[in-house]
C-alpha positions as CSV (number, residue, x, y, z in Angstrom):
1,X,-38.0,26.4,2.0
2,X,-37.7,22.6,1.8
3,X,-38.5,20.7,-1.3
4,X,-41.9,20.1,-1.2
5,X,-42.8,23.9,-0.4
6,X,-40.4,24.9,-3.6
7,X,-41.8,22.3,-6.0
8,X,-45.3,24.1,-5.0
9,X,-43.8,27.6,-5.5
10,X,-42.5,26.2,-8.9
11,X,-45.8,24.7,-9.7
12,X,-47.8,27.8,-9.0
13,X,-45.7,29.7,-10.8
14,X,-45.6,27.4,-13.8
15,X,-49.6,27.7,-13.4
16,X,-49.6,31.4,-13.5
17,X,-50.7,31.3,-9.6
18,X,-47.3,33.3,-8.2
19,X,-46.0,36.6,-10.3
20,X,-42.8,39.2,-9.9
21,X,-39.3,38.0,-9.4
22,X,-41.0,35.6,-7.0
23,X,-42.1,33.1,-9.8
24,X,-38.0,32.7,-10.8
25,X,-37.0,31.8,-7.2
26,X,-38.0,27.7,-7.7
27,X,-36.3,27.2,-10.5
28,X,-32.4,29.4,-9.5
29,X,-29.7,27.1,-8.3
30,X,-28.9,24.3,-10.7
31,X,-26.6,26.8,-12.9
32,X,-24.7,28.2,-9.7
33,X,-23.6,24.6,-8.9
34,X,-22.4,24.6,-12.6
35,X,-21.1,27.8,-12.7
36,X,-18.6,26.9,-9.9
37,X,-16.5,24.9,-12.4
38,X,-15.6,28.1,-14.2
39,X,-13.9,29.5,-10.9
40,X,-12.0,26.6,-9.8
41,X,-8.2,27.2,-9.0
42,X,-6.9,26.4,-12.5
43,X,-8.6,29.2,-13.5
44,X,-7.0,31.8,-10.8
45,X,-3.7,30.7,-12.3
46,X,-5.2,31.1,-16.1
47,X,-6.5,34.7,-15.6
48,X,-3.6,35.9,-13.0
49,X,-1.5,35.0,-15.5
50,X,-2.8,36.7,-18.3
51,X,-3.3,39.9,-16.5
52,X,0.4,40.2,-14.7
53,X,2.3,39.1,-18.1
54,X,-0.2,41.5,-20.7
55,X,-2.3,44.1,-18.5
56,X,-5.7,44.4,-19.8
57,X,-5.5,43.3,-23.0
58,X,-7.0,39.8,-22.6
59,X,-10.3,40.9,-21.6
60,X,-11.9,40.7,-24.3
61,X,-11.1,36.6,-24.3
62,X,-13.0,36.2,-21.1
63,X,-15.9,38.1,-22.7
64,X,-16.0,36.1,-25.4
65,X,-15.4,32.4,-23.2
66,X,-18.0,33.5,-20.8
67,X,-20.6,34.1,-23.4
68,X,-19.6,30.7,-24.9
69,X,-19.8,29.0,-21.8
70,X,-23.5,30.3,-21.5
71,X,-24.8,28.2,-24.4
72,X,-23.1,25.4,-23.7
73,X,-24.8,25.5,-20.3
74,X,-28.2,26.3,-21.4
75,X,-28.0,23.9,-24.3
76,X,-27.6,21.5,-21.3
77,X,-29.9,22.4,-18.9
78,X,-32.6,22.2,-21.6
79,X,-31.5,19.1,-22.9
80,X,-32.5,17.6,-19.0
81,X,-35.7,19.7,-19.0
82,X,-36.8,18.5,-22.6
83,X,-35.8,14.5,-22.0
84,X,-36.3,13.9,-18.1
85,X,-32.7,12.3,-19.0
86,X,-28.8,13.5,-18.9
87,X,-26.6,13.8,-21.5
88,X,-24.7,10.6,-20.2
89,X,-28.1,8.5,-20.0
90,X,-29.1,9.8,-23.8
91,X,-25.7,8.4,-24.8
92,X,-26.1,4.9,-23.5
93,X,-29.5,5.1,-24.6
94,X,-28.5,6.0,-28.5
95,X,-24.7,4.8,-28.8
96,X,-23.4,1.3,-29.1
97,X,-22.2,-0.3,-25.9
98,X,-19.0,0.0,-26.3
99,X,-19.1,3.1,-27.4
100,X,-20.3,4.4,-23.9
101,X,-18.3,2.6,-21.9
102,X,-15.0,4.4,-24.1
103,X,-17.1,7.7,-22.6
104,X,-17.5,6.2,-19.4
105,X,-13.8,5.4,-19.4
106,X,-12.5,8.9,-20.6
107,X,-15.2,11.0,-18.6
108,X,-13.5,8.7,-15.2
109,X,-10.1,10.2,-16.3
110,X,-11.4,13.7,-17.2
111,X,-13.2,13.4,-13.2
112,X,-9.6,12.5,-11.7
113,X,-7.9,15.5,-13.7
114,X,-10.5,17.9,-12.7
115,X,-10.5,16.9,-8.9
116,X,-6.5,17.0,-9.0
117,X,-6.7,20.5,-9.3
118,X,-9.5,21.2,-7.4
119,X,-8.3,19.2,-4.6
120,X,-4.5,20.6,-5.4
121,X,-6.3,24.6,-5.0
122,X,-8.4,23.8,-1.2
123,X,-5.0,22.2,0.2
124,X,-2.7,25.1,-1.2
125,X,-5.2,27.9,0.2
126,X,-4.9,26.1,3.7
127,X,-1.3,26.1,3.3
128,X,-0.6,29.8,2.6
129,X,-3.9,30.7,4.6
130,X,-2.9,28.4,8.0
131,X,0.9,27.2,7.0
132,X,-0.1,23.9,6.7
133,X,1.8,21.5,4.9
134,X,0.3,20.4,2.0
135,X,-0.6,16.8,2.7
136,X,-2.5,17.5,5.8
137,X,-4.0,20.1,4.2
138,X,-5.2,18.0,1.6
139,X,-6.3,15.2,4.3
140,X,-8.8,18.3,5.6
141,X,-9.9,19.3,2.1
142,X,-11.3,15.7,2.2
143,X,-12.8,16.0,5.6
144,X,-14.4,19.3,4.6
145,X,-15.4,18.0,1.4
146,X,-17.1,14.9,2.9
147,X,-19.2,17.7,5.1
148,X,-20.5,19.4,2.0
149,X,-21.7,16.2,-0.3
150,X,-23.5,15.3,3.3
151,X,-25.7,17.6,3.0
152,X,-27.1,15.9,-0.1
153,X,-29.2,13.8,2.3
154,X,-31.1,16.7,2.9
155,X,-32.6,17.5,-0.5
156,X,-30.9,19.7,-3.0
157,X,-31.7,23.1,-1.6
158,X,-28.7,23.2,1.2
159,X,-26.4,21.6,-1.1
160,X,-26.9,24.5,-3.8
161,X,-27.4,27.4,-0.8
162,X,-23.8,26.2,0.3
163,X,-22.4,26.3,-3.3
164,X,-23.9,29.5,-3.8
165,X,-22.9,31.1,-0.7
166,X,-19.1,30.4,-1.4
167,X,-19.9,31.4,-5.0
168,X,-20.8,34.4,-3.2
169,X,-17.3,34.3,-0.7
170,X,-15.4,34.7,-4.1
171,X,-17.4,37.3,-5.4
172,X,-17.1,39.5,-2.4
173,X,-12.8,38.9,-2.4
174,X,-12.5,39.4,-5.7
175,X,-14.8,43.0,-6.0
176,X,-12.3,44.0,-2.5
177,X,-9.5,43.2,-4.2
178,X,-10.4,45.4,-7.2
179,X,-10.7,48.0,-4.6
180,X,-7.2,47.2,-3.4
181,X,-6.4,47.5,-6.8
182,X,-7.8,50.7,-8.1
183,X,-7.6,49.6,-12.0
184,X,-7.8,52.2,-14.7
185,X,-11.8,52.1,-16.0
186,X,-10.5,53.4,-19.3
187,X,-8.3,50.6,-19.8
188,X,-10.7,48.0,-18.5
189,X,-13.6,49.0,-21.7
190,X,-10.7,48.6,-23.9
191,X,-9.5,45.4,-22.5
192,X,-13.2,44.6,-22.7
193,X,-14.3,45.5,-26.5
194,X,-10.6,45.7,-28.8
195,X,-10.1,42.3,-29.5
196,X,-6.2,42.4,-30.2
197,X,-3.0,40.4,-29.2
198,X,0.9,41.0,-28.7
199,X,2.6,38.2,-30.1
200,X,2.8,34.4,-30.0
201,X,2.5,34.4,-25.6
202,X,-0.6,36.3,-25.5
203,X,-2.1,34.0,-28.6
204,X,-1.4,31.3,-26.3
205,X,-2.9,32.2,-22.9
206,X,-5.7,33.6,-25.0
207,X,-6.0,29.6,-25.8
208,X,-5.9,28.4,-22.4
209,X,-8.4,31.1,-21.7
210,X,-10.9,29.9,-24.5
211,X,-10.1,26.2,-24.3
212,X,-10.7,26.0,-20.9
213,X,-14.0,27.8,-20.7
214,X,-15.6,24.4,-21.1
215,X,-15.8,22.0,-18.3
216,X,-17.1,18.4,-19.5
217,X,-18.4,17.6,-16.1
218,X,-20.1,20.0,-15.5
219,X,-21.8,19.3,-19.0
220,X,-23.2,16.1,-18.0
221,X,-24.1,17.4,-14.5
222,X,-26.0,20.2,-15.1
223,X,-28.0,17.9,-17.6
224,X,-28.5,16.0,-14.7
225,X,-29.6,18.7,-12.0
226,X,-32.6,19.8,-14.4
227,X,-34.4,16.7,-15.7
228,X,-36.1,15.9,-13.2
229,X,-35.8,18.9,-10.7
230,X,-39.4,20.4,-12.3
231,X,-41.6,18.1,-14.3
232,X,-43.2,20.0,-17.5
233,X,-46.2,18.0,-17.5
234,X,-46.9,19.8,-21.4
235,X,-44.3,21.0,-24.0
236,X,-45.7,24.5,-22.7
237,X,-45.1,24.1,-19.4
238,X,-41.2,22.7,-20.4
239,X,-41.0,26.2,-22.7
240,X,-41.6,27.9,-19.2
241,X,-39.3,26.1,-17.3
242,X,-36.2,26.5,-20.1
243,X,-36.9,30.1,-19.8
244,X,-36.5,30.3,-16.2
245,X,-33.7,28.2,-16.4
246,X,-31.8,30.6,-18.6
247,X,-32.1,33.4,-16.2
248,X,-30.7,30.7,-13.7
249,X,-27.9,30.4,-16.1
250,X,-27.7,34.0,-17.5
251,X,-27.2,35.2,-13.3
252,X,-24.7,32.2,-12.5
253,X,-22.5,32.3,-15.2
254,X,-22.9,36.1,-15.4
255,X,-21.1,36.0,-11.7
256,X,-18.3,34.1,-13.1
257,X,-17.3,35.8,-15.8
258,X,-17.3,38.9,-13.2
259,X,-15.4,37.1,-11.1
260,X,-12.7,35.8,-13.4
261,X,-12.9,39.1,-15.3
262,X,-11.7,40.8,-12.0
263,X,-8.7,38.3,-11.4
264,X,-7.4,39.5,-14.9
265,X,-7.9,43.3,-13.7
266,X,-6.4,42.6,-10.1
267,X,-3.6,41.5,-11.8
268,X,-3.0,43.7,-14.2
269,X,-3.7,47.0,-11.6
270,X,-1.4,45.3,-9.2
271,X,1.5,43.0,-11.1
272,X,2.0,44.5,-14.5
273,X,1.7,47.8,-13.7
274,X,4.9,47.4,-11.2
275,X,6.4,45.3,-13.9
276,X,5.7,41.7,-12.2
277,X,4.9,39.9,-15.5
278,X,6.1,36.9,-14.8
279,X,4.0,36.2,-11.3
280,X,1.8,33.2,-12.0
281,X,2.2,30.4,-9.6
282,X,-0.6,30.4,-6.9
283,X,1.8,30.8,-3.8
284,X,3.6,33.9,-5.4
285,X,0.7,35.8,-5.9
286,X,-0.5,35.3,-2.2
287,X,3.2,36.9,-1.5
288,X,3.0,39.6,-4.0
289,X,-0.4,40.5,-3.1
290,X,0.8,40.8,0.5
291,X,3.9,42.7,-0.3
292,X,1.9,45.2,-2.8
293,X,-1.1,46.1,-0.5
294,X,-0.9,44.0,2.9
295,X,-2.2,40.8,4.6
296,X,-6.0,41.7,4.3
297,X,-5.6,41.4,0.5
298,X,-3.6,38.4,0.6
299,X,-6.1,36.5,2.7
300,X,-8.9,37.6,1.0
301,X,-7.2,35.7,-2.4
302,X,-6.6,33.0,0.4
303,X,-10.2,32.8,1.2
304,X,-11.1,33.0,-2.4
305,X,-8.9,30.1,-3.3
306,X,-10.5,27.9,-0.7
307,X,-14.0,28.6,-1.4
308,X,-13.0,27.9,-5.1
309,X,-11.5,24.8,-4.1
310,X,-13.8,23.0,-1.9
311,X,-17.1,23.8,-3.7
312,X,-15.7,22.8,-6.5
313,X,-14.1,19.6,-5.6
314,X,-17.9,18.9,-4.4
315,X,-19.7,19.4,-7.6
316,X,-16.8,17.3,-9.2
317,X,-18.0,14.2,-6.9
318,X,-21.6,14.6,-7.9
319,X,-20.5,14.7,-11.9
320,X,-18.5,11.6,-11.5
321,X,-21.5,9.9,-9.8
322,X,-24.0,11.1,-12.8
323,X,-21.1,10.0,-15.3
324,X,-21.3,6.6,-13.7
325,X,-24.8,6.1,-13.5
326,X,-25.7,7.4,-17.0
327,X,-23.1,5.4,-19.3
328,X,-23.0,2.3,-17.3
329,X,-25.9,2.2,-15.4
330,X,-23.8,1.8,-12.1
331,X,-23.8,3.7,-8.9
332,X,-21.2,3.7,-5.7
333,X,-21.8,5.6,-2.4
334,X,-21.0,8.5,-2.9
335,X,-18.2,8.8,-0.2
336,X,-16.8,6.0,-1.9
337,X,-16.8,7.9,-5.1
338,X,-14.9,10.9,-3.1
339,X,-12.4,8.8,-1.2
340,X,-11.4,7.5,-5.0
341,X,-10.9,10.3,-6.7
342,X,-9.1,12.1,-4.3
343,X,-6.4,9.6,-4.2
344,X,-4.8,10.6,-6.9
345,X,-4.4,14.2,-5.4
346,X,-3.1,12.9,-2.3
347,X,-0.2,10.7,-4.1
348,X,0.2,13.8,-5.9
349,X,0.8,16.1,-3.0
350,X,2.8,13.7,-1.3
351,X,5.1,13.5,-3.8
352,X,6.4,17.5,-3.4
353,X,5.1,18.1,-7.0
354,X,4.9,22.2,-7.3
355,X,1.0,22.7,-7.4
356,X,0.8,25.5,-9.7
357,X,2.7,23.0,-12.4
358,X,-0.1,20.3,-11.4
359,X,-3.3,22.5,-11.8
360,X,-1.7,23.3,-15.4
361,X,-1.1,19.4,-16.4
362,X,-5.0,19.0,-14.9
363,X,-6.3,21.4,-17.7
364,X,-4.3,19.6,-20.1
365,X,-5.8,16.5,-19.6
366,X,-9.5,18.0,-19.1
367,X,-8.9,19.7,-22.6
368,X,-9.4,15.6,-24.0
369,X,-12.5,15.2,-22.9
370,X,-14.4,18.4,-24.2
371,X,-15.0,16.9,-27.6
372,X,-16.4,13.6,-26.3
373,X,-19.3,16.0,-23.7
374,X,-19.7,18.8,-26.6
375,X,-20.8,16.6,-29.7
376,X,-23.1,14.2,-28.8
377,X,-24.8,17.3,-26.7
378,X,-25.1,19.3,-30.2
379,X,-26.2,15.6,-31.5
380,X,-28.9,15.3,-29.3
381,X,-30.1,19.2,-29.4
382,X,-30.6,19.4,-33.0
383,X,-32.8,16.3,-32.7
384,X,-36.6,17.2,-32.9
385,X,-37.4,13.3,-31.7
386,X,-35.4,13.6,-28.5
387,X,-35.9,17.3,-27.7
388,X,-39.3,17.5,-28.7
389,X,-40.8,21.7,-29.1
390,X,-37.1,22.4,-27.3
391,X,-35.5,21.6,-30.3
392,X,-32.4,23.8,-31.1
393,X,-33.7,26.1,-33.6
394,X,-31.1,26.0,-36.9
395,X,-29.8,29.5,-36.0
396,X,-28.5,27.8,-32.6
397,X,-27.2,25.2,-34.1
398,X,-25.2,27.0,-36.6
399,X,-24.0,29.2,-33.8
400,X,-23.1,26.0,-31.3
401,X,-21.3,24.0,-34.1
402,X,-18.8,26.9,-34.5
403,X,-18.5,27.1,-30.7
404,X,-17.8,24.0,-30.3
405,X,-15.1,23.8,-33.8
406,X,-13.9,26.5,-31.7
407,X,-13.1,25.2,-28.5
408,X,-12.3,21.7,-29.9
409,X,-9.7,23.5,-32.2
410,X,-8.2,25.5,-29.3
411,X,-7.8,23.2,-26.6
412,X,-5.9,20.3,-29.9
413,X,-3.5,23.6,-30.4
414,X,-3.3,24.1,-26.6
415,X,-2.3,20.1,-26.5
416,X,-0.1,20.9,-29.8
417,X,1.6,23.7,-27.7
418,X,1.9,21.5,-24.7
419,X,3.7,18.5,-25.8
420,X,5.4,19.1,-29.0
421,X,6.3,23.3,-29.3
């Protein structure tokens, strides 16, 4: 369908005109481009992690995130839907000057860290998939990645069917390598719903878990891919499109807390069950994976890794370019944008730094910019002038604040942990 046909679909359905699961189809994609920040490599090494060094038991913290990580998300989308505007927009709109270029300036660095490991994940998968070295891998990463933001030029539909479908190539890996696995289903409901910990190590993966969950660009972006995707002509019509959009959110975000749900299992079936606790870096689980079951499980994680990687690095690109337009009112070509930000990455690779230790300095510095994307969106939400009949009602806005204490407290004791323990 190209755009015109879907904003009719949408329209009709919106008008009462289409019915059945039909009337949802229009208004599904914007949270699958979002939700790919919530698979991107730093999280394979997160969640591997956890499940080689404490089995099951950290489950429950992916729950918990992925729940979390759905409010934030549909606070955002409705935020677009409700103002026409994105987050980044309402902030130059309602904060001083300078106080949105400081956000402009911080949400740059947050863009570079989050591309580092993005970029760092695509070249490492080539790598162990191809035996590349890293640098030229990294060089095709940004031909690849170049391929993907073109097809922006052809309306948002084959951008988000790409994103999707490797959303989809990491679903299918990860449900074979459960397979591969053959993890204990008792064990996984108890992972699931006891809520426990063993000491100080779990505590702290539990934080990176948590802390993590957020991704600030994404925050701004999916603002951005709903206001002005379908117009709500009446506060009625906006109610209809919010509720569409969080089944577009409840289905995207739902597939990635499966999918990092079953890197925690993988790894706990297949590394601490034969006593591998300490397997975390991304190239020794690629060779454990191979030892423990054989090559077709190894280059499914490959696969994974790259799908994670390159659709993610994309989406990163188009945040920055929002970022940019919304708090200075400035815009670059987009293969501009790309070529910049992936220089760091490159320097980075070229320099022989290990890549598992760079995806975990990325999250550090991503972990500054959650507070500066998560307040002024609960600022904005609670506001019945700017939001209008979409409004946050006071129960939601109880429940966000503490969310967001949450995940600002988490990701200072992550930092805390980080530099000075």
């Amino acid at each position: 369908m190209d755009e015109e046909s879907i904003a009719e679909a949408a329209r009709a359905a919106l008008e009462g005109r289409r019915r059945g699961l039909g009337r949802v189809w229009p208004f599904l994609g914007p949270a699958f481009v979002a939700a790919v920040a919530y698979v991107d490599p730093g999280n394979f090494a997160t969640n591997i992690s956890a499940g080689a060094r404490f089995g099951y038991m950290l489950l429950w913290v992916i729950l918990v995130s992925n729940l979390m990580a759905m409010l934030i998300q549909v606070m955002s989308a409705k935020l677009g839907i409700a103002t026409g505007r994105n987050l980044p927009e309402l902030c130059r709109a309602h904060f001083p000057g300078p106080v949105s270029v400081l956000l402009w300036v911080q949400a740059e660095v947050v863009a570079m860290a989050t591309d580092l490991a993005e970029f760092i994940g695509a070249a490492l998968a080539l790598n162990l998939l191809f035996g590349l070295p890293l640098l030229p891998a990294g060089l095709l990463t940004g031909v690849v990645a170049f391929g993907i933001l073109a097809l922006q030029r052809r309306g948002f539909r084959p951008f988000e069917a790409v994103i999707t479908a490797m959303v989809g190539v990491i679903v299918a890996a990860f449900v074979f390598q459960m397979f591969y696995a053959g993890p204990e289903g008792g064990r996984i409901l108890a992972g699931l719903f006891t809520p426990r910990f063993a000491g100080p190590g779990s505590v702290l993966l539990a934080t990176g878990i948590l802390g993590a969950t957020v991704m600030p660009h994404v925050i701004y972006l999916h603002s951005a891919l709903t206001q002005g995707r379908v117009t709500g002509r009446t506060e009625e019509e906006k109610r209809r499109i919010f509720r569409f959009e969080v089944v577009d959110v409840i289905i995207a975000m739902g597939l990635a807390g499966v999918i990092n749900g079953s890197m925690l299992i993988m790894a706990a079936a297949l590394f601490h069950a034969n006593g591998l606790v300490r397997v975390a870096d991304i190239d020794r689980v690629f060779e454990q994976l191979r030892v423990l079951v054989g090559d077709d499980a190894a280059l499914l994680f490959g696969v994974a890794l790259l799908a994670s990687g390159l659709s993610s690095s994309s989406v990163g690109t188009m945040s920055g370019q929002v970022v940019m337009q919304g708090f200075i009112n400035r815009r670059i070509p987009l293969f501009l944008r790309r070529a910049i930000t992936m220089a760091p990455a490159l320097i980075v690779i070229s320099t022989g730094v290990n890549p598992s230790y760079a995806l975990v300095v990325s999250q550090v510095i991503l972990s500054f910019g959650i507070p500066f994307a998560l307040i002024p969106l609960l600022i904005f939400c609670r506001n019945h002038h700017i939001m209008g009949s979409l409004v946050n009602h006071r129960p939601t806005t109880a429940i966000a604040a503490g969310v967001i204490a949450l995940v600002v407290m988490l990701n200072a004791l992550l930092l805390y942990q980080t530099f000075f323990a």
